[in-house]
N, C-alpha and C positions, 0 to 999 in steps of 0.2 A: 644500303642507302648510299646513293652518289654525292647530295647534297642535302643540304641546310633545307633546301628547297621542297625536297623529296618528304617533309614532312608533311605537307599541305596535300599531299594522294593519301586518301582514304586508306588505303592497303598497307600503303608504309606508316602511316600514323597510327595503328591499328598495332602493326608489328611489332612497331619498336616501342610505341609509347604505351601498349597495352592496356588497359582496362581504366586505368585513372586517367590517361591523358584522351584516349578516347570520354568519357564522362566528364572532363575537364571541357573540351570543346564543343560539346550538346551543351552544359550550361550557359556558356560564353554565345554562345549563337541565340541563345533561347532568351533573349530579353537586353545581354550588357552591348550598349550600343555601337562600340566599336568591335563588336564580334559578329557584325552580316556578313562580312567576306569569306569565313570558317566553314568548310565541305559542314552539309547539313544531312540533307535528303541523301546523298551517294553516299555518307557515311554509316548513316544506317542502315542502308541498303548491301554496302560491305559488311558489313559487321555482322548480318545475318550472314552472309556469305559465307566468311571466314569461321562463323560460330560451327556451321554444320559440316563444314573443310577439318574442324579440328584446330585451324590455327589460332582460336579466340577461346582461350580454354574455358566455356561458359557454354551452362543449355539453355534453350531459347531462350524460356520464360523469364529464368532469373536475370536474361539478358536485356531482355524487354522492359522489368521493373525498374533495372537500373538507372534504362536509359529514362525511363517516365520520368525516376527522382530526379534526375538530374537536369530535365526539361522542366518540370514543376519547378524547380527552384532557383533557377533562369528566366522563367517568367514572375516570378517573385520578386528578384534583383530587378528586373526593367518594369515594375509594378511601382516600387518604394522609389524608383529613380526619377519616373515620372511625377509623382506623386510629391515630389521632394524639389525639381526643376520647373513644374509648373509650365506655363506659355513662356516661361523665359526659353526654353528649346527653338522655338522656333525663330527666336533671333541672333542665335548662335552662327555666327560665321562660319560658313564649309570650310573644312578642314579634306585632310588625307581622308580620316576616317568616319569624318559624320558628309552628309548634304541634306540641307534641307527638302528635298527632293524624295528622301528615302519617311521622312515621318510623313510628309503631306500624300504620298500612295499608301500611307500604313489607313488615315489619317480617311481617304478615300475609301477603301477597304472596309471601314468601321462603319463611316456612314451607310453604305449598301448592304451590310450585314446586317447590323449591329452586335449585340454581344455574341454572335455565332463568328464573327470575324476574329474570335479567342481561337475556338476550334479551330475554324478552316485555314484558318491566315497560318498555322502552322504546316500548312504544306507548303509551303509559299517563301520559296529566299526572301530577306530584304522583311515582306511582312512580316513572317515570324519575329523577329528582331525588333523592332517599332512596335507592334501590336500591343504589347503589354505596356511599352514606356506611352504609349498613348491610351491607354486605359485609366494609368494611373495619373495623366495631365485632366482627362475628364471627369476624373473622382468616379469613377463604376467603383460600387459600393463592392466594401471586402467579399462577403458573403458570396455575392453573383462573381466577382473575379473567381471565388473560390472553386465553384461549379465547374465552370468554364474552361478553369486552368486544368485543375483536374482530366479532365472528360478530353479535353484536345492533348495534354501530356499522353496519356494511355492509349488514346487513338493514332497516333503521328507513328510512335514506333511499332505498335500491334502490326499497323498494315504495312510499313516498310521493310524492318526486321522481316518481317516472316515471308515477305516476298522476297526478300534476296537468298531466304534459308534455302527457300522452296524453287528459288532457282537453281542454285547448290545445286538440290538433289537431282531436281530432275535430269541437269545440264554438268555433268561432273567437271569438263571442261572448263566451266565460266569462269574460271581464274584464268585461264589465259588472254581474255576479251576483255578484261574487266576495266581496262581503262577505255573503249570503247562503250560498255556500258555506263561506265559512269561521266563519260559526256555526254551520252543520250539522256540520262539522267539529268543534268544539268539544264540541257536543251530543252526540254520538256518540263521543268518545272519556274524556267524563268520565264518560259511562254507568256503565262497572262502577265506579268512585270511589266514585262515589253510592251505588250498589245496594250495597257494602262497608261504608258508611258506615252505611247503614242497617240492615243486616244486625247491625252491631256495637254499634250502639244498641240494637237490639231483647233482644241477646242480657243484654247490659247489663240492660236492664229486668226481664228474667227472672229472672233472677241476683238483683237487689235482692227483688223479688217473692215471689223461695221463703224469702227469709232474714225475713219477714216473718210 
């Protein structure tokens, strides 16, 4: 590790921080709201990597439960936070670490799902992180969070994890590419962010436009 810096690459956070600090940042990204900027999807996606490499001394599965708990109780903490903040969030002044910008796409997301936006929104930077703190401002009864949370915890790393184990193997190399990988990874899962983002701009512009 060169720097301070170097922690923030899935592979060297993995290395040095090992199994707790790896499950340390799936919770922190999975609901506490200054934890959107924390590698999510490339994290998982290394950590299968490294699992089947050897260098994550874990087998899949128990690798996979881990990460659930610790996604499960990430969306718990942005559940009761919400829950707890109420509409006062949305008058919160942007900061480094919050914008109002990131609840109102979460916020979006929910509308077009609805409570499916638990699950999916967990593929999703940014989503994932808001999802829950805006479940819990709209009061979704414990019960249906509970379903939800569940079901998308276990789904998120089944399918990431084991794609990155299963590139491992097939690809014995992929450690060499891997920070290539995991910008494509990045680049492909902030896609629809983006594409929302824009979409909500535009709609914005239109809006001002007619009122002219």
């Amino acid at each position: 590790m060169n720097s301070f810096w170097d922690l923030f690459k899935p592979e060297e956070l993995i290395r040095y921080g090992g199994k707790f600090l790896l499950l340390s940042v799936i919770f922190l990204e999975n609901g506490v709201f200054f934890g959107f900027f924390l590698p999510g999807d490339s994290l998982l996606f290394t950590a299968g990597l490294l699992c089947y490499l050897g260098v994550l001394d874990m087998e899949l599965m128990p690798l996979i439960m881990w990460i659930a708990a610790a996604a499960m109780g990430g969306y718990y903490a942005g559940y009761i936070f919400g829950l707890k903040t109420g509409d006062a969030l949305y008058n919160k002044p942007d900061t480094l670490f919050f914008k109002k910008k990131y609840i109102t796409t979460a916020e979006d997301f929910y509308k077009k799902y609805g409570g499916l936006a638990l699950v999916m929104g967990r593929f999703l930077p940014i989503v994932r992180t808001f999802a829950p703190i805006l479940a819990g401002i709209v009061r979704v009864k414990p019960i249906i969070f509970l379903g939800y949370n569940v079901l998308g915890a276990i789904l998120w790393p089944s399918v990431i994890v084991t794609a990155g184990y299963y590139v491992g193997k097939i690809f014995p190399n992929a450690l060499d590419y891997l920070d290539f990988i995991v910008i494509g990874f990045i680049l492909v899962t902030s896609l629809p962010i983006i594409n929302n983002w824009r979409k909500d701009k535009k709609k914005k512009k239109e809006e001002n436009s007619s009122y002219l």
